[in-house]
N, C-alpha and C positions, 0 to 999 in steps of 0.2 A: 339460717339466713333466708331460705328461699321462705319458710314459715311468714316469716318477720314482712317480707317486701310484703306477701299476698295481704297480711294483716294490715297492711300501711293502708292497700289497694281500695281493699273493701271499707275503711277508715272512713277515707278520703270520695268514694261513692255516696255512702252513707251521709256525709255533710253536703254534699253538693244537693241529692234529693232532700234533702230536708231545706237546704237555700230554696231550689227550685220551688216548694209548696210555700214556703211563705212567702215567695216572689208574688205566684199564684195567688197566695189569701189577700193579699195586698190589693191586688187588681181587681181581682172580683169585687171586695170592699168598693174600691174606689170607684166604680163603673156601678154597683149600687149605691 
């Protein structure tokens, strides 16, 4: 169980920086 949450944990980090950088690629584009 405890396995499983940590796997969810790290999941759900992992998408969020990846949102964050193309948030990021986004902006920079647009400001160039």
């Amino acid at each position: 169980m405890m396995m499983m949450m940590m796997m969810m944990m790290m999941m759900m980090m992992m998408m969020m920086m990846m949102m964050m950088m193309m948030m990021i690629e986004k902006i920079f584009s647009f400001i160039e």
